[in-house]
C-alpha positions in Angstrom: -39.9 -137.6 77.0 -37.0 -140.3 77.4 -39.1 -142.6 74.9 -39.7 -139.4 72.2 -36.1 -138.7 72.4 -34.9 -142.2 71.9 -36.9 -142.6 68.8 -35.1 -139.1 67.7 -31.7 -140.2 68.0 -32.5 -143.9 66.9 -34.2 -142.3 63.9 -31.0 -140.1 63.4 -28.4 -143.0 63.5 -30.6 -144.9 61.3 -30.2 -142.6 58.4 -28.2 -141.9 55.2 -27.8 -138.4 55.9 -26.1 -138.7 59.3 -23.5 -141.1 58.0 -22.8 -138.9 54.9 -22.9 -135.9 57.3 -20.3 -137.8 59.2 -17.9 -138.6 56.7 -17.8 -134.9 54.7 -17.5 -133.6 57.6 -14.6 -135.5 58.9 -13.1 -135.5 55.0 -13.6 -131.6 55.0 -11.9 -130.9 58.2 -9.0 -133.0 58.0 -8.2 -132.4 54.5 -8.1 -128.1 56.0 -6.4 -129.1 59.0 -3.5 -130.6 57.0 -3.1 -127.6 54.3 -3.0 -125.2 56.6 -0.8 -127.2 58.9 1.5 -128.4 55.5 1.3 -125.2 54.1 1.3 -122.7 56.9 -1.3 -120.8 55.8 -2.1 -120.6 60.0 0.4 -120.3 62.6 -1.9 -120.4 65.6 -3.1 -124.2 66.2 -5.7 -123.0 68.4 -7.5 -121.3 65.2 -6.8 -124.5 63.2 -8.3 -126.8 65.6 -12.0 -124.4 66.2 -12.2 -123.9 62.6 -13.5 -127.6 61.8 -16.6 -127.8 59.4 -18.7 -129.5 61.5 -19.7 -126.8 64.1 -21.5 -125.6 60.9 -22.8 -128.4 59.2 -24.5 -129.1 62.1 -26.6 -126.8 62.4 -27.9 -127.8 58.6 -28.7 -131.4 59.9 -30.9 -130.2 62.6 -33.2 -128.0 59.9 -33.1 -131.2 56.8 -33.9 -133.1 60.2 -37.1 -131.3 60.5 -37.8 -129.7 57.3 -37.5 -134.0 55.9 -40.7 -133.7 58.8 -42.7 -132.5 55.8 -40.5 -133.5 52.5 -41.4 -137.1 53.3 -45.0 -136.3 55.2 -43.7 -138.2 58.2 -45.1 -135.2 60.8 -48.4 -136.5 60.4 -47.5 -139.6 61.8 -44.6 -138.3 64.1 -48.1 -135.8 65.8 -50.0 -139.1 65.8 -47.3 -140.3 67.9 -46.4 -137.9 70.4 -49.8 -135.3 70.2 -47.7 -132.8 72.2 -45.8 -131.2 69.4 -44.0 -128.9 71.7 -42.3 -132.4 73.4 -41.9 -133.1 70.3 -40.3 -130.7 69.6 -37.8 -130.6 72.6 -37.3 -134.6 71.8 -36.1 -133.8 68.1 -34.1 -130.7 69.2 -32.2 -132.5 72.2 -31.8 -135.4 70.1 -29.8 -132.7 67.4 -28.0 -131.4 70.4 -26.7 -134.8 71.5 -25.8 -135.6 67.6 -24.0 -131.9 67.3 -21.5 -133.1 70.7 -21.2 -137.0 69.2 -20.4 -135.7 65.5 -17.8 -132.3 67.3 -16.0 -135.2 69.0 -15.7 -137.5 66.1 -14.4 -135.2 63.9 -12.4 -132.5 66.4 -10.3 -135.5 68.1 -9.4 -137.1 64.8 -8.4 -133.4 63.2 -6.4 -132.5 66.5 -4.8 -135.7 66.1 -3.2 -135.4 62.7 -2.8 -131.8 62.8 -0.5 -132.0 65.8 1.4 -134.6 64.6 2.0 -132.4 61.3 2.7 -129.3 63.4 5.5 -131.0 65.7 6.9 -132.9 62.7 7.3 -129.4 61.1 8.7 -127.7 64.8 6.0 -125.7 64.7 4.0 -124.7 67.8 1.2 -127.1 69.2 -1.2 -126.6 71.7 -0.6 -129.1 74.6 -3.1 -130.6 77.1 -4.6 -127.0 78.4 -4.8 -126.3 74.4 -6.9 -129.3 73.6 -9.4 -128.9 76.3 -10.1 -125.3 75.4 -10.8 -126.2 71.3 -12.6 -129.1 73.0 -15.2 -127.2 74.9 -15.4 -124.7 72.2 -16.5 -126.9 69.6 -18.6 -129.2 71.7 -20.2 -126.0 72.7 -21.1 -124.7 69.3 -22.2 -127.7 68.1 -24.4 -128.6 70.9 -26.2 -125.0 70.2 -26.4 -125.0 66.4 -27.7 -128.6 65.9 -30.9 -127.2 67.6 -31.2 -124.0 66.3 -31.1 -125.7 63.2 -34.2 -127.9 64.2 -36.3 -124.7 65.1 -35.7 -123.2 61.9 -36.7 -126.3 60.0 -39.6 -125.9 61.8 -40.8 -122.1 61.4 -40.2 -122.8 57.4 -40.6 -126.0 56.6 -39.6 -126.4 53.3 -36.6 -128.2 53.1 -34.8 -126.4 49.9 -35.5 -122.5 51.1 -34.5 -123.5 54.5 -31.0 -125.0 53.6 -29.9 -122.5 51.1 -31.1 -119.7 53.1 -28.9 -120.9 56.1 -26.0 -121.4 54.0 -26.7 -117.7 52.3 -27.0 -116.0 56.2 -24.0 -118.0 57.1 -21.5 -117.8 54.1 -22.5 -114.3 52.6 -24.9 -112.4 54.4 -23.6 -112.8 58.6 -20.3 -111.8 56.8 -20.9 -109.0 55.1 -22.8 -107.3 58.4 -20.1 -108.1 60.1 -17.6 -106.4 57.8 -20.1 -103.2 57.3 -21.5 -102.8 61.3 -19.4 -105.4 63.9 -21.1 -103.8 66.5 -24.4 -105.7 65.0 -22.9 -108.5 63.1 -20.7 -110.1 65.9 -24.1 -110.6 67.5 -25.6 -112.9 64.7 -26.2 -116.5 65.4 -24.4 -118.3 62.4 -20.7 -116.7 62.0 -21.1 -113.9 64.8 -21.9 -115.4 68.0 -20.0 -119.0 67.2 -17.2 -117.0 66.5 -16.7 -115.3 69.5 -17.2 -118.7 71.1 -14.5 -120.2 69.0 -12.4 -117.6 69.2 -12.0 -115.9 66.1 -11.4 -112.7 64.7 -11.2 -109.1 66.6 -14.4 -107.4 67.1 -16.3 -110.4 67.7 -17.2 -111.4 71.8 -15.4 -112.8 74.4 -16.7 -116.7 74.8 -18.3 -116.1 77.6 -20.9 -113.6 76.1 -21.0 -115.1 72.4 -22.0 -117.9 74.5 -24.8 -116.3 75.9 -25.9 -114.7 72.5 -26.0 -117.9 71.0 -28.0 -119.3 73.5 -31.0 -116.8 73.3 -30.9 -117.4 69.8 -31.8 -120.9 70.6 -34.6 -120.4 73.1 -36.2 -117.0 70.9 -36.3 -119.8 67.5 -37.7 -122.6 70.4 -40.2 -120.4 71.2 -41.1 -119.3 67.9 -41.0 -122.3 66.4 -43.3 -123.8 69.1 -45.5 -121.4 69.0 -45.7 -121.9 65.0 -45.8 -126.0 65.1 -48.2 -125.6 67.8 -50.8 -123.6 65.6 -50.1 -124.3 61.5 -51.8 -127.8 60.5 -49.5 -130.1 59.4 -50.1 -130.4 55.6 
């Protein structure tokens, strides 16, 4: 297992996608950090700070990750490999989860960083030490959850376009638009609902605690699915 998941995260640093994931990530956050700081669009710098675009990009690393699996015809050879597909499976999505804390840190410090030195230079509010640790353990949290999730879903559909654009459909339209009709269901949805909660965010989404705990059956239900699926469908 240490071997399969050191191939994963070797393979992960070693391409293009990661370091562009890195950068628009990093771009995109600070650049919202500092207009809503500037223009104060948000008052609260705890919402400013859990509202960085990685926690969801993230997750759409983990599913090109895998879906790439077939775009390339690489799981052939990946199988050939490591002929347990289900350790292959928990290699790939541990490997996302370790990427989803590195790429949370990269880009929350940096965007806590500027942000408070905007907020103080306009008197406003910041969030001090206890402050930072909470957005901290938020993000990493999220991050460390999607970035798998992501994987699994890759996974159960395998084709790389319908898998992106469906996650970014369920997490920029559809996830919001449940939540606005029934809360009661959409606050438990594991794109915008249940990372939410954990962040922080609106009223009638959960407390951390059980968002938390949402998000993380959502992770094991697509594990097990998608193991069950990889373990069964050839691999062409």
């Amino acid at each position: 297992m240490t071997a399969l998941l050191q191939a994963e995260l070797l393979k992960l640093r070693t391409t293009r996608t990661f370091a562009a994931v890195v950068g628009s990530a990093a771009a995109l956050s600070l650049v919202l950090v500092v207009l809503g700081a500037v223009l104060g669009k948000e008052t609260d710098p705890h919402a400013l700070f859990t509202n960085n675009a990685i926690t969801y990009i993230i997750v759409l690393l983990g599913a090109v990750a895998m879906t790439g699996e077939w775009r390339h015809r690489t799981i052939t050879g990946s199988v050939l490999a490591a002929p347990d597909r289900v350790r292959l499976l928990v290699a790939k999505a541990m490997s996302y989860s370790v990427a989803g804390v590195a790429l949370s840190i990269l880009v929350t410090v940096p965007t806590i960083i500027v942000g408070e030195l905007v907020l103080a230079g306009r008197g406003e509010a910041t969030l001090g030490a206890g402050g930072i640790a909470d957005v901290l353990w938020r993000n990493l949290a999220v991050a460390a959850l999607l970035g798998p999730l992501g994987v699994c879903v890759g996974a159960l559909v395998r084709n790389q376009i319908v898998t992106v654009v469906g996650l970014v459909i369920l997490a920029a339209a559809l996830e919001p638009a449940v939540f606005q009709a029934v809360p009661e269901v959409g606050r438990f949805l594991p794109l915008a609902g249940a990372p939410g909660g954990v962040l922080g965010g609106t009223d009638g989404l959960l407390s951390p605690g059980p968002a938390l705990a949402v998000l993380v059956a959502w992770g094991l239900a697509a594990f097990a699915a998608a193991a069950v699926n990889l373990r069964r469908r050839d691999l062409v």
